[in-house]
C-alpha positions as a Markdown table, in Angstrom:
| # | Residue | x | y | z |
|---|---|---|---|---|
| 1 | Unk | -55.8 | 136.0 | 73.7 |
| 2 | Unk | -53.9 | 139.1 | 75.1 |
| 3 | Unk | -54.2 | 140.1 | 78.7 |
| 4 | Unk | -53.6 | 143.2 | 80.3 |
| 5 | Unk | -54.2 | 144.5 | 84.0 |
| 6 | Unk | -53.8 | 148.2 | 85.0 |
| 7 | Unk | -53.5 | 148.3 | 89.4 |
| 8 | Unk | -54.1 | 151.4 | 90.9 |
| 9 | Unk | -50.9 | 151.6 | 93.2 |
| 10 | Unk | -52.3 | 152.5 | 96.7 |
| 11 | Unk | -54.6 | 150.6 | 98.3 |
| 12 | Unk | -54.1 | 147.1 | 96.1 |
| 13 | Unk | -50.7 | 147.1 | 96.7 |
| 14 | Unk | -49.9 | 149.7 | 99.5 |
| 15 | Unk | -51.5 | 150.0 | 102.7 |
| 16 | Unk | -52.1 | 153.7 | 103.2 |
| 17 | Unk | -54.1 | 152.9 | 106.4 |
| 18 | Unk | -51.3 | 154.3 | 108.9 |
| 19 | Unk | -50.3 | 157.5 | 106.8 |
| 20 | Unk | -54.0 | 158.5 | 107.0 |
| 21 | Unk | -54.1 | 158.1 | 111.2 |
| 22 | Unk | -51.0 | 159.6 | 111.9 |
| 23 | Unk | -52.0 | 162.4 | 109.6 |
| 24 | Unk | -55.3 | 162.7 | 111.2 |
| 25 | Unk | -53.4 | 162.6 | 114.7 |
| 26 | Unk | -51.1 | 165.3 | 114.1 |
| 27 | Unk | -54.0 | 167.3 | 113.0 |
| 28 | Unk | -56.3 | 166.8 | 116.0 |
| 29 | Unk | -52.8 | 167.8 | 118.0 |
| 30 | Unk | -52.4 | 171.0 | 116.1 |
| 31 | Unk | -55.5 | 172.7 | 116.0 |
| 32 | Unk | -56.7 | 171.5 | 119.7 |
| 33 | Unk | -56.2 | 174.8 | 121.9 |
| 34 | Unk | -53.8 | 174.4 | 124.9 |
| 35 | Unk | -55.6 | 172.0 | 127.7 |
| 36 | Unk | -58.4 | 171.4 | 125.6 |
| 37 | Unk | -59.7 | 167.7 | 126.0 |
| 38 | Unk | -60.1 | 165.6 | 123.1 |
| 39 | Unk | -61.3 | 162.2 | 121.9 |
| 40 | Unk | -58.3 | 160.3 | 119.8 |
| 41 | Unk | -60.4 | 157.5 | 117.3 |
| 42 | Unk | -59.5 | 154.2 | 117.9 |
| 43 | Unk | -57.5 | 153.6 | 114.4 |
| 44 | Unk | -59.8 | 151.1 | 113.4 |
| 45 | Unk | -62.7 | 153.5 | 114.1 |
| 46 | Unk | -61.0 | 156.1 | 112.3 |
| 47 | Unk | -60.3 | 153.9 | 109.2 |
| 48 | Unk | -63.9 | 152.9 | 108.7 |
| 49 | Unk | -65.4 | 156.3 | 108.6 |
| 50 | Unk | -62.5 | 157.4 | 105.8 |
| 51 | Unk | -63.7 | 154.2 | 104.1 |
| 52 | Unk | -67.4 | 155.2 | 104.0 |
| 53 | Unk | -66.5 | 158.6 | 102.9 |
| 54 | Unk | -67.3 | 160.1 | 106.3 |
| 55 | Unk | -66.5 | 163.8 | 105.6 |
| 56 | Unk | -63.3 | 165.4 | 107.3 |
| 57 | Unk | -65.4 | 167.9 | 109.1 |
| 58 | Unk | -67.9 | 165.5 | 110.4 |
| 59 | Unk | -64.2 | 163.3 | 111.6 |
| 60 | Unk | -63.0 | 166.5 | 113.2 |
| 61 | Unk | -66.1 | 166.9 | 115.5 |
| 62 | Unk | -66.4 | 163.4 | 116.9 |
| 63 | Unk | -62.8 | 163.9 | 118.4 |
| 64 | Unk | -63.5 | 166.7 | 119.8 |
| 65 | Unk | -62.8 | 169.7 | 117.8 |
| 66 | Unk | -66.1 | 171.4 | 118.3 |
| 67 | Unk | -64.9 | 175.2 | 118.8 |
| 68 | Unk | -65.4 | 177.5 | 116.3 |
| 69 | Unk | -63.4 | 177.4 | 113.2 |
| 70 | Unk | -61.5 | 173.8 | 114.7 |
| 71 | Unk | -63.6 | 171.3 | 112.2 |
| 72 | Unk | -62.8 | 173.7 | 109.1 |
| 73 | Unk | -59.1 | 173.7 | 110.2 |
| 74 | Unk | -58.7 | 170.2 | 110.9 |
| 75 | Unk | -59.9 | 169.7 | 107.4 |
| 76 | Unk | -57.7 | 172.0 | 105.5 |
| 77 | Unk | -54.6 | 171.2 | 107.4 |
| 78 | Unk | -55.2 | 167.3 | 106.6 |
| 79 | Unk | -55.8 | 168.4 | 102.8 |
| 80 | Unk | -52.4 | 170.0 | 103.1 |
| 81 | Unk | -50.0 | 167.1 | 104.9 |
| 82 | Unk | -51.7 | 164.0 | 103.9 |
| 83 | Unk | -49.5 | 163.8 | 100.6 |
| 84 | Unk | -46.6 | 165.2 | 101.9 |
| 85 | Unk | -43.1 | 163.5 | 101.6 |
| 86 | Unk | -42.8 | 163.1 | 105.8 |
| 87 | Unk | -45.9 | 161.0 | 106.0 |
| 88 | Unk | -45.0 | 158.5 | 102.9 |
| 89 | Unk | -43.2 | 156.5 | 105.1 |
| 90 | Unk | -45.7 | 155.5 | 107.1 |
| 91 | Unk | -47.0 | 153.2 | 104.1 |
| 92 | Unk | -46.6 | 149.6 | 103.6 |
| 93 | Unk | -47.0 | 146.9 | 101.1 |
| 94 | Unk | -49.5 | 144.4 | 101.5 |
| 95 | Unk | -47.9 | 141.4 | 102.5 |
| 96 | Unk | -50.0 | 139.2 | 99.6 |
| 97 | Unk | -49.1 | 142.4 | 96.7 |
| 98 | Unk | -45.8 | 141.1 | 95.1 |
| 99 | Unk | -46.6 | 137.4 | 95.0 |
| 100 | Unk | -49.7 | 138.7 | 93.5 |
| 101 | Unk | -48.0 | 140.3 | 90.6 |
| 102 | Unk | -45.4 | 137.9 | 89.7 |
| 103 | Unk | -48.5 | 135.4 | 89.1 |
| 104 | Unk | -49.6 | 138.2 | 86.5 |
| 105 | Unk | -45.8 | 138.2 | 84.7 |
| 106 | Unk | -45.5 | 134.3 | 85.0 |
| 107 | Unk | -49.1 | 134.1 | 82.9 |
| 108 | Unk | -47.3 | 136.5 | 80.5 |
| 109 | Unk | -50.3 | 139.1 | 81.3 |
| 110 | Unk | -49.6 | 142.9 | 80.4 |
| 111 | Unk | -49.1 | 144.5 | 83.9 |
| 112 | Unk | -49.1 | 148.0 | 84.3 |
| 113 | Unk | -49.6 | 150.7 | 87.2 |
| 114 | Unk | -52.3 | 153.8 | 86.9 |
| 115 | Unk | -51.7 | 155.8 | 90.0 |
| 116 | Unk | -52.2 | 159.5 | 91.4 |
| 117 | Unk | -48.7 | 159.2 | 92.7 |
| 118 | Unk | -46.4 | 162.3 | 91.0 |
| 119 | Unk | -43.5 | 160.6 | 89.7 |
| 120 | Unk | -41.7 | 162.0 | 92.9 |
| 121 | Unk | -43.3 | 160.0 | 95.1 |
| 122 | Unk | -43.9 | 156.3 | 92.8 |
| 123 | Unk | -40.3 | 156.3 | 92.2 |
| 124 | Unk | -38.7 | 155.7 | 95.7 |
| 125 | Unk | -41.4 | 153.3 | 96.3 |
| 126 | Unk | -40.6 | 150.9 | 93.2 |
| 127 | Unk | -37.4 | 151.2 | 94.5 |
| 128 | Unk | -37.6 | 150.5 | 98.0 |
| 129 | Unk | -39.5 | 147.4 | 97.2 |
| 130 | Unk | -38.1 | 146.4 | 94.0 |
| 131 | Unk | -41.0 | 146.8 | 91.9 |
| 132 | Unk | -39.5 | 148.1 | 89.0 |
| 133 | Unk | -39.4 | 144.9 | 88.1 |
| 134 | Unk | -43.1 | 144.8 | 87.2 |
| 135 | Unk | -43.4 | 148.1 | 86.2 |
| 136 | Unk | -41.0 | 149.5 | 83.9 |
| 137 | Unk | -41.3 | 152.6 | 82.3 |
| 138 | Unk | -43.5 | 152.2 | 79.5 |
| 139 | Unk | -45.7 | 150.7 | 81.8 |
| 140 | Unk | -46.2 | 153.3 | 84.6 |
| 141 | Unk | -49.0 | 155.8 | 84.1 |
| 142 | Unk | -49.3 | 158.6 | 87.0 |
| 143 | Unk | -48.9 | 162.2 | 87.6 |
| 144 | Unk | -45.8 | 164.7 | 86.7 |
| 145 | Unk | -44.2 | 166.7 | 89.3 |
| 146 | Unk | -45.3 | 169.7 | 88.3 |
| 147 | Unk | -48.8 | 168.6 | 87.4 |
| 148 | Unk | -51.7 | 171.1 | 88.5 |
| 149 | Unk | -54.1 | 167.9 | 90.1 |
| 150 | Unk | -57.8 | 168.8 | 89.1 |
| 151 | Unk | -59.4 | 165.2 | 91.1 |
| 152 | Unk | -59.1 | 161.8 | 90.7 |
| 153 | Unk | -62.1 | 161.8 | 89.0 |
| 154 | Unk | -60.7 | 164.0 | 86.3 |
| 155 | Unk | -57.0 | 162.9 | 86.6 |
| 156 | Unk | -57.5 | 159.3 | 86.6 |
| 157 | Unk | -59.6 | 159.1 | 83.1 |
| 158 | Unk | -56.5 | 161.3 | 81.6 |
| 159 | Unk | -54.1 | 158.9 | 82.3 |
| 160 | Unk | -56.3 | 155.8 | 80.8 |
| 161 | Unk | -57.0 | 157.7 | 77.9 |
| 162 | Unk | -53.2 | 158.1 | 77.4 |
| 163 | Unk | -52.7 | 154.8 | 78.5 |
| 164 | Unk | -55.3 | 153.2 | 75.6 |
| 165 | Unk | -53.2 | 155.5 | 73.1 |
| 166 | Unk | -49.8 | 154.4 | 73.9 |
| 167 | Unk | -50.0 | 150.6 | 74.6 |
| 168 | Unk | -50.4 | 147.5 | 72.0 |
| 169 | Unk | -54.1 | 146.4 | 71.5 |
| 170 | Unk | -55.6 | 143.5 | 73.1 |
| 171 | Unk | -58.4 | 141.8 | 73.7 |
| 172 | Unk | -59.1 | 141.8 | 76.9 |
| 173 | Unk | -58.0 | 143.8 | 79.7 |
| 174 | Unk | -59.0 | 145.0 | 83.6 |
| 175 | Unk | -58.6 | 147.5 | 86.1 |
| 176 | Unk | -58.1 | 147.0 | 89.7 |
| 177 | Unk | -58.7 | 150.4 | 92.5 |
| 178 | Unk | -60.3 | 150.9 | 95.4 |
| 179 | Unk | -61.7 | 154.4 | 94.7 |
| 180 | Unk | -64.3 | 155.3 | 92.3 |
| 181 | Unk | -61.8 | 157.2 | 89.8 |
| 182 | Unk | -60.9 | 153.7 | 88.7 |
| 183 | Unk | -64.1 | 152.8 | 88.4 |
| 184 | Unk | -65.2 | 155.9 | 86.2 |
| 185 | Unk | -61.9 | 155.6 | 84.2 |
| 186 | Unk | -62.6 | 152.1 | 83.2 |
| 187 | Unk | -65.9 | 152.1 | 82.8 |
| 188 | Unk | -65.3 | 155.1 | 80.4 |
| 189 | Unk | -62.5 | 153.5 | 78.3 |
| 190 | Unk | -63.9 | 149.7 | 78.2 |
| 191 | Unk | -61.8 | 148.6 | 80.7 |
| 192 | Unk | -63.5 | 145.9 | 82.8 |
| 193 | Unk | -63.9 | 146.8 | 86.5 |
| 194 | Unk | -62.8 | 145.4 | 89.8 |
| 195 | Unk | -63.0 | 147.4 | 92.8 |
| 196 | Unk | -61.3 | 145.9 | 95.8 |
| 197 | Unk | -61.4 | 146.3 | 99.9 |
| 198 | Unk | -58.2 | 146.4 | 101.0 |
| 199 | Unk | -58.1 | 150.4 | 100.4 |
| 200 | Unk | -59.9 | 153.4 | 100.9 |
| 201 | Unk | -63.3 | 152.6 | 100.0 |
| 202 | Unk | -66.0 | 150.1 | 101.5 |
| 203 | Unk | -68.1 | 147.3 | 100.0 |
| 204 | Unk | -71.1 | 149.9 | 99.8 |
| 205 | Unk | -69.1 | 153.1 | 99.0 |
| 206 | Unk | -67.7 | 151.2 | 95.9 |
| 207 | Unk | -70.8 | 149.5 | 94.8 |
| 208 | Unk | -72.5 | 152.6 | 93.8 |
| 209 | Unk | -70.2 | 152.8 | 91.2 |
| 210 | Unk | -71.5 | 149.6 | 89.8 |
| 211 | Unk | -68.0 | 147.9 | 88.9 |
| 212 | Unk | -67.8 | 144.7 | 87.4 |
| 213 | Unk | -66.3 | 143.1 | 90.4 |
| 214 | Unk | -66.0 | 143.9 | 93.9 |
| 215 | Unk | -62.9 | 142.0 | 95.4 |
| 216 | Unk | -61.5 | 141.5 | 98.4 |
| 217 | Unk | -57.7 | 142.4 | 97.2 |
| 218 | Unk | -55.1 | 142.5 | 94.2 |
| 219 | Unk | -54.5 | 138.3 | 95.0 |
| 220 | Unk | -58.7 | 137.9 | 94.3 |
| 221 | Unk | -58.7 | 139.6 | 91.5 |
| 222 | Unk | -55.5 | 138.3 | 89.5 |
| 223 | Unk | -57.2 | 135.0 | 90.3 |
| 224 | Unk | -60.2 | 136.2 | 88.7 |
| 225 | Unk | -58.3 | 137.8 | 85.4 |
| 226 | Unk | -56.2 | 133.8 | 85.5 |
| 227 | Unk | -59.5 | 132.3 | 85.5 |
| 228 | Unk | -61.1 | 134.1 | 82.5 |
| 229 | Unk | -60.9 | 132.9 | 79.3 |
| 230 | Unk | -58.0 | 133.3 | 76.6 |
């Protein structure tokens, strides 16, 4: 029986945890006025209320930005820079993602990434960590440079769709994210669910999405896709 596994790129395989805090600390920085005190979140803090979907504005006030205008600011400027080519750097790969993936190759299973990465910024990454290896061409679905992004929600189902079009039939075949635009883009193109927790999403945030599987990483679920039948 033919396999195939789409991974969403950050979050089961990078850990995007410290490009978010530094973002959010250059931002508190920036839109503080001169002298004025603030409270810094512990990252850990800071990382939990991203994963249950805290809103930015609501982030903004318990450090401190609570004049006028500051919360609104602090959310905009974040918006702006989060994505942005200085703060890529600050990502790294799960130490458990590669070993992960070449037990998916070895078992001859269909790999292929699905990410909201423009090409601009997948590319480096593949190539800092040699994962071109898992991922060649034909295999990597995410945005064009010049792509006008309307949500994940939107953009993620788009690529799927080309995705199904484009690749060989089989019978069986998974997606593993740890947002809810994988969720919603599996779900809408019979692709089998997994939601994992080593991203930007918790337990509960992701279970309202009612995925298949909730996992604790890429490693739990190729071991579920290695157990299932075929």
């Amino acid at each position: 029986m033919a396999k195939r596994l789409f991974t969403d790129f950050d979050g089961p395989i990078l850990d995007v945890s410290e490009r978010y805090y530094q973002v959010y600390q250059v931002c508190v920085q920036q839109v503080r006025l001169p002298q004025q005190p603030v409270d810094l979140l512990p990252k850990t803090v800071f990382w939990e209320l991203k994963r249950s979907q805290v809103m930015e504005y609501d982030i903004a006030l318990k450090s401190g930005l609570i004049q006028p205008g500051q919360a609104a600011e602090f959310s905009r400027l974040r918006r702006e820079i989060v994505h942005s080519r200085p703060y890529f750097q600050y990502d790294r790969i799960h130490p458990w993602a590669i070993a992960a993936l070449e037990r998916v190759q070895e078992a001859g299973i269909d790999l292929a990434v699905m990410t909201m990465r423009r090409v601009c910024e997948l590319e480096p990454v593949l190539d800092q960590y040699d994962l071109w290896r898992f991922f060649p061409k034909d295999r990597r679905f995410c945005l064009g440079d010049d792509y006008d992004k309307t949500g994940d929600t939107l953009d993620k189902p788009m690529l799927m769709r080309g995705a199904i079009a484009t690749l060989p039939p089989v019978e069986r075949q998974w997606i593993v994210g740890d947002t809810e635009a994988d969720i919603i883009a599996g779900k809408r193109y019979c692709v089998q669910t997994i939601g994992i927790l080593s991203g930007i999403r918790n337990q509960q945030q992701l279970a309202l999405h009612q995925p298949e599987y909730i996992l604790a990483d890429l490693q739990e679920a190729v071991d579920l896709v290695l157990r299932s039948p075929g």
